[in-house]
N, C-alpha and C positions, 0 to 999 in steps of 0.2 A: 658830094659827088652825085651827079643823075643818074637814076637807075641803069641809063642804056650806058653809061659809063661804067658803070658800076662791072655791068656784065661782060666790057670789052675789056677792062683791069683783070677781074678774074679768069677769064680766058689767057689773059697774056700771061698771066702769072703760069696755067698748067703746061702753056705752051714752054715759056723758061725752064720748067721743070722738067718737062718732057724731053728737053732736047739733053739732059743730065741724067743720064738711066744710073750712077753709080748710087751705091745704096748709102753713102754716105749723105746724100741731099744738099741745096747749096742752103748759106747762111740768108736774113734776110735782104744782107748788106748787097752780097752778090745778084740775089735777084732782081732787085732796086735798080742793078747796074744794067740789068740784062734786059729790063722793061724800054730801056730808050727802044728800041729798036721795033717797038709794039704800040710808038706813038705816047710812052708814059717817061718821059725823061730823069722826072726828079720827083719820084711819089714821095708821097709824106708819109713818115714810118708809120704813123698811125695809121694810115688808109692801108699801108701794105700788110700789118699787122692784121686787121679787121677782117681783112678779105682770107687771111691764111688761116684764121680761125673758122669765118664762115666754111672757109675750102672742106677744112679738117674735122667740122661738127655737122654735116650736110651726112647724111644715110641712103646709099654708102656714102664715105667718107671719099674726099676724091684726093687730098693732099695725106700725110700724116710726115708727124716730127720724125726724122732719123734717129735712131738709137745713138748716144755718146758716151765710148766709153770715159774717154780724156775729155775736161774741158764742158762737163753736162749743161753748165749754164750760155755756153754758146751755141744757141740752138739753129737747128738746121731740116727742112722739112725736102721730103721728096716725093713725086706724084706717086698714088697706087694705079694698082691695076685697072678700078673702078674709072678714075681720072683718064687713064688712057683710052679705057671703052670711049670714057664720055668724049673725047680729042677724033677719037678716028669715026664715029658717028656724024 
């Protein structure tokens, strides 16, 4: 992916996340689902993966994994507060 792609994927991705304020977060499968609509129709779990870590290892942090009590290896991340800064800026 080109960098300026690069930057429209991770955007769409907070934007996904942002419009789910629940603290449970969505899976990566649902956000996958949610990116058509941001011009990404069918990312490749890799590149979705890639990007939720860069999201989540970036200081501050703009994504982080939701807590699971049930089910821990189905993992689910949701924007922080820092990610919403960065959205409405």
């Amino acid at each position: 992916m080109k960098p300026e792609s690069k930057e429209l994927f991770r955007k769409a991705i907070l934007n996904v996340l942002s419009a789910n304020p629940s603290r449970h977060g969505l899976p990566s499968s649902a956000i996958a689902h949610h990116l058509g609509m941001f011009g990404f129709p069918s990312p490749r779990t890799d590149d979705l993966l890639d990007a939720l870590d860069y999201l989540e290892r970036r200081d501050p942090a703009l994504v982080e994994q939701a807590l699971k009590v049930i089910s821990k290896e189905n993992k689910a991340w949701r924007i922080t507060p820092a990610g919403e800064a960065f959205l409405d800026s």
